[in-house]
C-alpha positions in Angstrom: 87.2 102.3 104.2 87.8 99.1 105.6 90.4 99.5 109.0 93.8 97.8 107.6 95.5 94.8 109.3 99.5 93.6 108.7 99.0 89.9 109.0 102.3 88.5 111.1 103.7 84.9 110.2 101.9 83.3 113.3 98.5 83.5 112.2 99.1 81.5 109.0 101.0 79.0 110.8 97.9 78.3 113.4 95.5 78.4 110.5 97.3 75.2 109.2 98.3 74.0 112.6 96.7 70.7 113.9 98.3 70.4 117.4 95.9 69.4 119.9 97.1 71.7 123.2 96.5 74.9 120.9 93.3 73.7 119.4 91.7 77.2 120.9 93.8 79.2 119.5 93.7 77.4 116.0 90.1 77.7 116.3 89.8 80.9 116.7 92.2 82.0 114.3 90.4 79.9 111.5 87.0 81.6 112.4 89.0 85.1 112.1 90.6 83.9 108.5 87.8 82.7 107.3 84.5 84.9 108.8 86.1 88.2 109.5 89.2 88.6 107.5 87.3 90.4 104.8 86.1 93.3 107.1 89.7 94.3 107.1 92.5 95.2 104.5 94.8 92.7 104.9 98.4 93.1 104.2 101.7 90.4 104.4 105.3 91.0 103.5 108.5 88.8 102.6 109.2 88.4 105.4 106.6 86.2 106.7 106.5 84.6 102.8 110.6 83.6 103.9 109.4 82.9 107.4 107.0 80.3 106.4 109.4 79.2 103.9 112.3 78.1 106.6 112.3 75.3 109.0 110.8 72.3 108.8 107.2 71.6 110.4 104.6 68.9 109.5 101.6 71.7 108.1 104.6 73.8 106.6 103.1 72.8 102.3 99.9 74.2 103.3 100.8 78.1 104.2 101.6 79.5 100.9 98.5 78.5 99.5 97.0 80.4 102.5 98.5 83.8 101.5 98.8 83.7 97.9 96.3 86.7 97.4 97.6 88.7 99.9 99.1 92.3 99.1 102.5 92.2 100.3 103.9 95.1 101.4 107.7 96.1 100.5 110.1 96.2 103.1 112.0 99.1 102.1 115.7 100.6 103.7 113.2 102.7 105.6 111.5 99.7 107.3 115.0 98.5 108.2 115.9 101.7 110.1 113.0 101.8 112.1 113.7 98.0 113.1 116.9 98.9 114.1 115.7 101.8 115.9 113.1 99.5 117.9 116.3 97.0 118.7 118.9 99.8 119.7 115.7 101.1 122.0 114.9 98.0 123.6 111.7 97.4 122.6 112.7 94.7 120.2 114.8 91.9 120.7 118.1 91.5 118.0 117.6 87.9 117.7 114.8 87.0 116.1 115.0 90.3 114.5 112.2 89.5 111.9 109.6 90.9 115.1 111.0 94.4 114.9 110.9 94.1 111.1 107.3 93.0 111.2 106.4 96.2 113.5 108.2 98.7 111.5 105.7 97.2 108.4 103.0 98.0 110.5 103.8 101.4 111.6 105.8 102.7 108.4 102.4 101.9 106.9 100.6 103.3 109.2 98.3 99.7 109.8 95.5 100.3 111.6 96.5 96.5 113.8 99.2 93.8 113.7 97.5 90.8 114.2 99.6 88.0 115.8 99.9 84.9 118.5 103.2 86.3 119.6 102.7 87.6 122.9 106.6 87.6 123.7 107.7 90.2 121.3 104.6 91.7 119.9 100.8 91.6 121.2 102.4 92.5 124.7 100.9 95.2 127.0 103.9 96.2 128.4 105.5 97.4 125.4 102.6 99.7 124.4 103.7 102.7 125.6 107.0 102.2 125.0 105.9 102.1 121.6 103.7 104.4 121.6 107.0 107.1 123.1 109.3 105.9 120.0 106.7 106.0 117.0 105.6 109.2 118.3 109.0 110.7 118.0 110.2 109.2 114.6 106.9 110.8 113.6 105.1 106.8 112.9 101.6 105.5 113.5 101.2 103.4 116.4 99.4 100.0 115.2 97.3 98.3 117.6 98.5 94.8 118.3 96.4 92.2 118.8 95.6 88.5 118.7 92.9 86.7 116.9 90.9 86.8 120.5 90.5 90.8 120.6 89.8 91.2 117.0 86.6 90.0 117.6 83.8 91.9 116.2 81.8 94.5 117.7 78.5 93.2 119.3 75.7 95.9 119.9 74.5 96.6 122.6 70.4 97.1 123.5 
């Protein structure tokens, strides 16, 4: 069984994003997308479909295409609670409140990773344990949150 991923709504946005100062980081998350995304399970929600959806920014016709095929999972009143619950806590901010929403995906189904570039909110080290502490005692799965740079694959060793 291939480990699952929750796909967040910055990883489609670097895919199709052109700007020069994070040409690294678009790199990389194109190589993911397009070499090593089928080693995983890959899972979106409407939330990142209506994230992609609003504003205005220059690559913004090219995302849906991206994540078409994509199973999206349903973001049920349960989901909502749990969101809440990370915002009352502290772990999550209230405004924008789609990062605690995109967590409580992860963990309610029990995701394996949430891949991401938000480092603020979400692929941060200091919130781990914190976490780890709230999931543990509203009985959730702790996803491991990461960015498109520790996703890598495994390289043996000799």
């Amino acid at each position: 069984m291939r480990p699952t991923v929750y796909i967040e709504t910055t990883i489609p946005l670097y895919y199709c994003d052109d700007r020069p100062a994070l040409a690294a980081d678009i790199a990389r998350t194109r190589e993911w997308w397009d070499r090593e995304r089928g080693s995983y399970e890959c899972f979106i929600s409407s939330v990142v479909v209506d994230e992609l959806a609003s504003g205005s920014y220059p690559t913004q016709s090219d995302c849906p295409s991206l994540i078409e095929r994509i199973p999206s999972l349903a973001v049920e009143s349960n989901v909502l609670e749990i969101a809440e619950a990370y915002r009352a806590r502290k772990l999550m901010p209230h405004d924008p409140a789609a990062d605690a929403v995109h967590l409580a995906l992860a963990s309610f189904y029990r995701m394996d990773y949430l891949i991401t570039w938000n480092c603020r909110h979400l692929a941060n080290a200091n919130k781990t344990k914190h976490l780890e502490v709230l999931n543990v005692q509203m009985g959730l799965s702790v996803p491991i949150l990461v960015t498109p740079y520790m996703l890598m694959p495994m390289e043996s060793v000799e």
